[in-house]
N, C-alpha and C positions, 0 to 999 in steps of 0.2 A: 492695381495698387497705385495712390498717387506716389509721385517725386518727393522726395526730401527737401522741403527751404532751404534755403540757406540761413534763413535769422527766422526765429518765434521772439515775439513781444509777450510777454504773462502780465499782465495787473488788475490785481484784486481791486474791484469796484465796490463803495461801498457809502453809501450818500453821496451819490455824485451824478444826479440826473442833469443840473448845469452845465456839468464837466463833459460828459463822453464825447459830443460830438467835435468839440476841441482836443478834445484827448486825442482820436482816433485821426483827426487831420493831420496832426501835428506827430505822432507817430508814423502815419504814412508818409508825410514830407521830410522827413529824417532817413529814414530808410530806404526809401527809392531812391535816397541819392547810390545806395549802394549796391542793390540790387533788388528787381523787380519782384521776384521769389520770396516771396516772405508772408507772415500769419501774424495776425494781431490775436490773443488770445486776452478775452475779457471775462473775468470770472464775478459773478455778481452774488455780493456773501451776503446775502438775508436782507439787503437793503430795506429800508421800511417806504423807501420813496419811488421813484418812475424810472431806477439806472435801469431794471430787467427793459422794463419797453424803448428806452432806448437805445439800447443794446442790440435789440429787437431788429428797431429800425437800421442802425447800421449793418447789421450783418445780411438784411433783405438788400441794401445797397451794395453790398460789396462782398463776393465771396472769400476775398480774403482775411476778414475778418469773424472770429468767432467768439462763442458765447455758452458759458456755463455758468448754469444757474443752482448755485446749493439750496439744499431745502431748508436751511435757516442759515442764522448767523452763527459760524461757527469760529470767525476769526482772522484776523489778515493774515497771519502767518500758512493760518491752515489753508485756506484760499489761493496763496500762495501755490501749495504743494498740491493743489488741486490742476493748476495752471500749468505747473512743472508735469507733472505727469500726463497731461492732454501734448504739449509741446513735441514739434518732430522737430523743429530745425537742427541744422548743425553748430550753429551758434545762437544760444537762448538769451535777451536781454531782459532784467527784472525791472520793474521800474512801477512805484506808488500814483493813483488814479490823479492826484490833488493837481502835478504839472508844477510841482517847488520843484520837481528838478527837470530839466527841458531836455529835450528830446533831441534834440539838435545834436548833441554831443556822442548820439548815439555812432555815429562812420567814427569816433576819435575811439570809442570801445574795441570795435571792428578790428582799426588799425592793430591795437595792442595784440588782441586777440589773435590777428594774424602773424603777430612777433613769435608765437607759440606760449603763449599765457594763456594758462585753463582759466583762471577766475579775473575778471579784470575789475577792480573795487572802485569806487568814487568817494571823494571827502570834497566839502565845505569848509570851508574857514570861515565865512558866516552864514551860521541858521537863520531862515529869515522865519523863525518863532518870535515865540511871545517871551518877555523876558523869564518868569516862571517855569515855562515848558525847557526852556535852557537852561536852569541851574537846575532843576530837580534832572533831567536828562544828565548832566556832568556829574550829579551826584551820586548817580546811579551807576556809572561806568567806572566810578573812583571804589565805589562799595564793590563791583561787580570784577574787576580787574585783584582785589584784595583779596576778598574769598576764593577765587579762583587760582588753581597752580597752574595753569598753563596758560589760561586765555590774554590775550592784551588785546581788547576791547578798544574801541576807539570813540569818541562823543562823533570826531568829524567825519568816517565810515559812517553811510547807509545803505541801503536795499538796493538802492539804483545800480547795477555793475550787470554783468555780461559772463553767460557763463559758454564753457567748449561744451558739445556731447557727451562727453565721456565724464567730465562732473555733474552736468544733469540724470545720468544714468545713477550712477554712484547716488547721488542725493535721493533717489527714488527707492534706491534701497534701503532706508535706513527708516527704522520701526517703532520711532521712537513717537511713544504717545503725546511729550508736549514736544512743537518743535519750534524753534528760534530759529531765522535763516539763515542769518549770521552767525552767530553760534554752530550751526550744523558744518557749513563752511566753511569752517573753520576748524572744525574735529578733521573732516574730508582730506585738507592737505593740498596736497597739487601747488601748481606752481604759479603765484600772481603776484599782482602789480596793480596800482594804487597811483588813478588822476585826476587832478582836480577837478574840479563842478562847480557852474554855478548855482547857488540854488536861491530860487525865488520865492515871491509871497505867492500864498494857496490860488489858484484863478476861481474861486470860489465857494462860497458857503465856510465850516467851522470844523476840523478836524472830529473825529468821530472820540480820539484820545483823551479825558477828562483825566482828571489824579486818581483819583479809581484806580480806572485801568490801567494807566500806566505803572501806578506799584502794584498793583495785580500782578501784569507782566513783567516784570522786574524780580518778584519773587518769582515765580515759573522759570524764569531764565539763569535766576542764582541757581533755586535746588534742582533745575535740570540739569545743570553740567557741573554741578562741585559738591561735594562734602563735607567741604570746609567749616561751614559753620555744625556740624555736629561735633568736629573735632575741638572747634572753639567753644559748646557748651561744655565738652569734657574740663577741657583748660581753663574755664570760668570754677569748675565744679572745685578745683584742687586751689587754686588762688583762693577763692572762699574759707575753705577747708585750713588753707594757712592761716589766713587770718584771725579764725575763730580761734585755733591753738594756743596763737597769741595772745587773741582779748580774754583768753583762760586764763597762763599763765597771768598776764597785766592781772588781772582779778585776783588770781593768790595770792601775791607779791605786796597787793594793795590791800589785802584784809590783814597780812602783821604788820604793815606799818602804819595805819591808819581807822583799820576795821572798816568792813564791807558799809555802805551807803543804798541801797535799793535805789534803781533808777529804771523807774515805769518806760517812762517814756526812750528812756534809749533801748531799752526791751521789745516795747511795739515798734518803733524803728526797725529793729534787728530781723523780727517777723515778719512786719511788711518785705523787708527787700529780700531775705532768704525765700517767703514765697515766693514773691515776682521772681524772682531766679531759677525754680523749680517749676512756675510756669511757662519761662522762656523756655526752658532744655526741655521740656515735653511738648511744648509747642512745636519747634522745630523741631524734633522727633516725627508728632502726628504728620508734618508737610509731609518726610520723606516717605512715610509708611503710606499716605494718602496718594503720593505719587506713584509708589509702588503698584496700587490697587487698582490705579487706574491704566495702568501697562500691561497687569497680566489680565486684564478686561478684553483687550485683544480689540475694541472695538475699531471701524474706522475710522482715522481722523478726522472726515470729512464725508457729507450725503451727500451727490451729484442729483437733484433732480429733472435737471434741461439740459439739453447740448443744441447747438445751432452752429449751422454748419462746418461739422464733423464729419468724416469717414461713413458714420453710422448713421449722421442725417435725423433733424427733429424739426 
């Protein structure tokens, strides 16, 4: 049986054949200030470019570094829990391939970590994004914070933080078909604390995130942790529902004192937005019932087809 690390690194690789070999210096020269014992875990989510064979390469250089390779693109969160679940150390750090947030700061994790803090979070006060990716991202936290009853989301909270054993454990257990990491983390509990970071421009190439995907994932992250908006299509249903009462009555009141006038056009008005509102509340129906179908699928989050040096050895 090998030893326990003391720290596992997990980041999902993903267009980033520029990146790793910086990546992996720069994570090792952060962490050997603290201790020698440690696993670089690179998990390479379907990339379309050369991250597998660089990965390759370093892990033939360095046994402490390792390498999983999913049999497609399945997603950086899910990539993610691919990395957590390979992970022995006793303290796991998370941290995105791209190098916006440096590496450097990881012994200042450590520290907290040894204060007896299971989650230790990171925030920016400035994104160093594109002005766009910043306000759709704020706007998304402000939607996402609103629907939700419990959550308080954060824009300056990311991925970068540092987890104990015992919440990597805990996180491993949890069966949930779509997963958010922060979010999950956040359901988990446990006791943390929140340090500043710098965060930098990308060390290369164009985030993989277009608008797409980002409200892709935004919706996934609303109806995976709230219900809210089905209770808000309810509460649309009954506001409508007032209102029509009213534009009845108005309509009585106005045929004895004036007699009724036909009006086409605020008619199809009326139509149009009563259906758009009937297709809102069955739409967001279909998500949750769709989410549903896709849980008791049972399937796994994630296909491992390579590992490189692991325990089991490829």
């Amino acid at each position: 049986m090998m030893s326990q690390p003391e720290i596992s690194i997990v980041s999902p690789v993903f267009k980033a054949a520029e990146i790793v070999d910086e990546l992996v210096r720069q994570l090792s020269g952060a962490v050997s200030t603290i201790t020698d014992d440690f696993e670089i875990i690179l998990v390479e989510d379907g990339s379309p470019d050369a991250s597998w064979e660089k990965i390759h390469k370093n892990c033939s250089e360095d046994p402490k570094v390792k390498g999983i390779k999913l049999s497609r693109n399945f997603g950086q969160h899910y990539a993610l829990s691919a990395g957590l679940q390979e992970a022995r150390g006793k303290f796991v750090v998370v941290i995105d391939c791209d190098l916006q947030d440096d590496p450097a700061f990881i012994p200042e994790l450590y520290r907290k970590a040894q204060e007896g803090f299971d989650v230790v979070f990171t925030s920016k006060k400035q994104r160093s994004h594109s002005f766009l990716k910043n306000i759709t991202a704020g706007l998304f936290f402000k939607v996402f914070n609103f629907l939700s009853d419990t959550q308080t989301a954060s824009i300056d909270v990311g991925s970068y933080s540092m987890l104990s054993r015992k919440v990597v454990d805990q996180y491993n257990r949890l069966g949930d078909a779509h997963r958010h990491y922060l979010m999950l983390l956040r359901f988990l509990g446990f006791r943390s604390v929140t340090i500043p970071v710098t965060h930098r421009q990308r060390y290369s190439g164009k985030s993989s995130y277009n608008l797409s995907r980002l409200i892709r994932h935004a919706i996934n992250g609303i109806t995976s942790e709230s219900d809210k908006l089905l209770r808000l299509s309810i509460y649309f249903g009954f506001l409508l529902a007032f209102f029509a009462m009213l534009a009845a009555a108005y309509i009585i009141v106005m045929y004895f004192i004036q007699g009724f006038y036909p009006g086409w056009p605020s008619i199809f008005v009326a139509i149009l937005f009563s259906t758009g509102m009937l297709l809102i509340s069955i739409g967001i129906t279909g998500i949750y019932i769709g989410k549903t179908f896709e849980q008791v699928k049972g399937r796994p989050p994630y296909i491992i087809d390579q590992k490189l040096n692991f325990d089991s050895g490829q």
